[in-house]
Every structure is written in structure tokens, then in C-alpha cells.
C-alpha positions as CSV (number, residue, x, y, z in Angstrom):
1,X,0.0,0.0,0.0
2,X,1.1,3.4,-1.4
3,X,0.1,6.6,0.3
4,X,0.3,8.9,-2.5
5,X,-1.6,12.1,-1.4
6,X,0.4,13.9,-4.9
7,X,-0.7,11.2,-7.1
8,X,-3.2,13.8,-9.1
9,X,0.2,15.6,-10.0
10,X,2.1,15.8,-13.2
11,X,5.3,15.1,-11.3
12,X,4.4,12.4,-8.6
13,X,6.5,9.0,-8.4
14,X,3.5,6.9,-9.6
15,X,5.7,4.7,-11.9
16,X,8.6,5.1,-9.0
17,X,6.4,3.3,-7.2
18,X,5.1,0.6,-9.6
19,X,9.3,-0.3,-9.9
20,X,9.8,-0.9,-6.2
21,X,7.0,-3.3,-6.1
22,X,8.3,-4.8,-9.4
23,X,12.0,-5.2,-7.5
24,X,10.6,-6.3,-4.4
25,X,8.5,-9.1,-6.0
26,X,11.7,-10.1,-8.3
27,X,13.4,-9.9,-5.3
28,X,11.7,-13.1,-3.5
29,X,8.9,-11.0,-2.0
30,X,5.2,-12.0,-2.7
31,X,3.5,-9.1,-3.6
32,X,0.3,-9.5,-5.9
33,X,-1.3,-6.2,-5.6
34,X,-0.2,-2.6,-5.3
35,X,-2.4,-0.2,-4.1
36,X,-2.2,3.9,-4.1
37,X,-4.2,6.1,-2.0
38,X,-4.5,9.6,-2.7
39,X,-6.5,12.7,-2.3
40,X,-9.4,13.4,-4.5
41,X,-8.3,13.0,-8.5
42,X,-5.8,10.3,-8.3
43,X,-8.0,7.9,-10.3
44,X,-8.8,10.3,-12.7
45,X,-5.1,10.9,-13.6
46,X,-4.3,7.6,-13.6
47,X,-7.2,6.5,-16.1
48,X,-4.8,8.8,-18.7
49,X,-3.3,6.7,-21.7
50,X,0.6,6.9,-20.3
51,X,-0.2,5.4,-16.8
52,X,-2.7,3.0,-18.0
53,X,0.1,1.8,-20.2
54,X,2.1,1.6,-17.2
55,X,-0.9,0.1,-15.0
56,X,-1.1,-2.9,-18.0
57,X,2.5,-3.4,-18.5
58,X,2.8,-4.3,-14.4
59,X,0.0,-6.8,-15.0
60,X,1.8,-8.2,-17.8
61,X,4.6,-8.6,-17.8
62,X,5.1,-8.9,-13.8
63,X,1.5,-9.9,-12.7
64,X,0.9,-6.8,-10.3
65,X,-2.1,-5.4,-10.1
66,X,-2.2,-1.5,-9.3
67,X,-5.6,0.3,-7.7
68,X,-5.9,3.5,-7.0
69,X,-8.4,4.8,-4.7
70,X,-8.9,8.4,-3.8
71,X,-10.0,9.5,-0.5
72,X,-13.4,11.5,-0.1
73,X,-13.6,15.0,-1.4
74,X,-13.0,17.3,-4.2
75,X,-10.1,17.3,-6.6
76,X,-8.1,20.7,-5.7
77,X,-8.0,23.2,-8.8
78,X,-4.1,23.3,-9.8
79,X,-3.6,27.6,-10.1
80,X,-0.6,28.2,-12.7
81,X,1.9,30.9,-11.4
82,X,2.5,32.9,-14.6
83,X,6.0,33.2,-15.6
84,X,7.9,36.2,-14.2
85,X,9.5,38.3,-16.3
86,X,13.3,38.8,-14.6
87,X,14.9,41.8,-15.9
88,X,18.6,42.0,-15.8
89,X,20.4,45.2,-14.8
């Protein structure tokens, strides 16, 4: 069990993650199942095409199975800074 609270970010360590358990259960370890928990929107982001990829190749090719399950709530609205303009002197 992964608590991932910043699985809904671009930049979390979801497929981080996915290799420890994929060391771990080449390792000698039995582990059949991987699951994330996160805040609210962390199984929307991981129903995008580049981590179901990764989601499909664990259960391939290493027979781990990922879930994600958020916790109760609203997904937080990101807020982009805009880019600062730096002037040079």
C-alpha cells in the first residue's frame, strides 16, 4: 500500500512506485497487488493513456495489479503561477 496524497500531480513518483513493487516481487517478495491512496483525483489521472500503459505493462509482464483509490472529497483546482518576467540590470 502506497500513500500517494500527490498522485493527481504531473510530477508524482506513480511509476517510482510501480518499480519498487516490481524489484521487491523479483526480489523473493510475494507481492500481488499494489495499491495507491490519494487525495481526491488520483483515479482520474491515472485513467490517462501513459499510466494505463504503465498500469497494464505491471500486469503483464510482472502480474501486479495496481488500484488506485482516492479518498473522499473534491479534486483541488491546480492555479498556474505565470512566468515572471526577470529583468537584468
Amino acid at each position: 500500500m502506497e500513500i500517494a496524497l500527490g498522485l493527481p500531480n504531473p510530477q508524482s513518483e506513480f511509476e517510482k512506485d510501480i518499480l519498487k513493487a516490481v524489484i521487491a516481487k523479483e526480489s523473493g517478495n510475494e507481492v500481488r497487488r499494489l495499491m495507491f491512496i490519494s487525495r481526491a483525483g488520483g483515479e482520474k489521472k491515472c485513467s490517462q493513456p501513459g499510466r494505463r500503459a504503465v498500469i497494464a505493462w505491471a500486469r503483464e509482464k510482472h502480474d501486479l495489479a495496481i488500484e488506485v483509490h482516492d479518498l473522499p472529497g473534491t479534486a483541488r483546482v491546480r492555479i498556474r503561477k505565470k512566468a515572471q518576467a526577470v529583468s537584468s540590470r
